[in-house]
N, C-alpha and C positions, 0 to 999 in steps of 0.2 A: 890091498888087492894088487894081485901082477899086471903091471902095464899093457891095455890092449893098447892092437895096431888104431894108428888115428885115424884106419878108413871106417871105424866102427861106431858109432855114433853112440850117446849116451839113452837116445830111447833107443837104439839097437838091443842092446844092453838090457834094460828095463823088459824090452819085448822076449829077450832070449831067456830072460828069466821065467817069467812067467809061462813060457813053453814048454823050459824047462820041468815048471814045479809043476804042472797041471795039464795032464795029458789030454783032458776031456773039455778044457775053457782054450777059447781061440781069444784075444783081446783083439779087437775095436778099434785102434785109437782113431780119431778124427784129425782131419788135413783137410787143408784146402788148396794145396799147392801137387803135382803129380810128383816135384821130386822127393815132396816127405813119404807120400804113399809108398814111390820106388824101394825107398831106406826101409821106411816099417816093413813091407816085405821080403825085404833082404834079410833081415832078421832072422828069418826061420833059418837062413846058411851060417849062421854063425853061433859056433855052439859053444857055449861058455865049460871052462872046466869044474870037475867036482869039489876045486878048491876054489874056485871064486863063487860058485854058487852056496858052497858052506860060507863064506864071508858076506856076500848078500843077505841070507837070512838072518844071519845076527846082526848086522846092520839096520835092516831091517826088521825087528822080530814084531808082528804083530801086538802081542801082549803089550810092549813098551809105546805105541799109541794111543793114545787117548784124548780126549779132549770132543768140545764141540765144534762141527760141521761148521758153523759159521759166529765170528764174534757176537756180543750182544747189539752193538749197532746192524750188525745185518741179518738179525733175528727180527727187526722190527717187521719188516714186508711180508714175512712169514707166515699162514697160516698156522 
């Protein structure tokens, strides 16, 4: 992936993606501190290009995760 600027943080990133891929889903993420709130909202200004978002997805592709939620030690607590 092309080098972003280092004012752009890596849930920047993460957020701008997902803005990008899904016009209709807003993400959420949780903070506790106001200057992560600031950054995840900054997010929405920073618009990733059509080649770094074709290299996110394959990076990321759905299909290629699998697995369980949580190990079998932390399945014990589990209903």
């Amino acid at each position: 992936m092309a080098s972003r600027p280092t004012s752009v943080t890596n849930a920047q990133v993460a957020l701008g993606w997902l803005l990008a891929k899904h016009e209709h889903v807003v993400p959420i993420p949780g903070t506790r501190r106001m200057a992560y709130l600031e950054q995840n909202a900054a997010a929405a200004d920073h618009r990733l290009s059509a080649a770094e978002i074709d290299e996110l997805d394959r990076l990321f592709d759905p299909a290629l995760v699998a697995g369980a939620r949580y190990p079998a030690a932390g399945m014990v607590g589990i209903e």
